[in-house]
C-alpha positions, 0 to 999 in steps of 0.5 A, a space after each residue: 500500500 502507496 499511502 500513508 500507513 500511519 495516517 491511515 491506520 491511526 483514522 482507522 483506528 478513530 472510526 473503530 473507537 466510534 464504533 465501539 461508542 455506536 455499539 454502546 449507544 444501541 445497548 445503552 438506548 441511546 436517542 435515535 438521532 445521537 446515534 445516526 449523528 455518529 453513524 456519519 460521523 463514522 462513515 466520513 472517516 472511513 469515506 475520507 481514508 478509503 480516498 486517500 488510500 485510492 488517490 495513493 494507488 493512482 498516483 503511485 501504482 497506477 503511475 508506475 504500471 504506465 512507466 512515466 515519470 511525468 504527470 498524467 492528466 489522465 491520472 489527474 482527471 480520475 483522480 478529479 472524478 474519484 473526487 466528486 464520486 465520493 462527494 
C-alpha cells in the first residue's frame, strides 16, 4: 500500500473507537438521532481514508504500471472524478 500507513491506520483506528461508542449507544438506548449523528460521523472517516488510500494507488501504482515519470492528466482527471464520486 502507496499511502500513508500511519495516517491511515491511526483514522482507522478513530472510526473503530466510534464504533465501539455506536455499539454502546444501541445497548445503552441511546436517542435515535445521537446515534445516526455518529453513524456519519463514522462513515466520513472511513469515506475520507478509503480516498486517500485510492488517490495513493493512482498516483503511485497506477503511475508506475504506465512507466512515466511525468504527470498524467489522465491520472489527474480520475483522480478529479474519484473526487466528486465520493462527494
Amino acid at each position: 500500500m502507496k499511502a500513508d500507513k500511519a495516517k491511515v491506520t491511526r483514522s482507522i483506528k478513530i472510526a473503530r473507537g466510534q464504533l465501539d461508542g455506536i455499539l454502546r449507544m444501541i445497548e445503552e438506548d441511546r436517542y435515535c438521532v445521537d446515534i445516526s449523528n455518529q453513524l456519519l460521523a463514522t462513515q466520513a472517516i472511513l469515506k475520507r481514508v478509503n480516498q486517500e488510500i485510492l488517490h495513493a494507488h493512482i498516483r503511485n501504482c497506477v503511475r508506475e504500471g504506465l512507466q512515466t515519470e511525468e504527470p498524467n492528466p489522465k491520472l489527474e482527471e480520475a483522480l478529479a472524478l474519484l473526487e466528486k464520486l465520493s462527494e
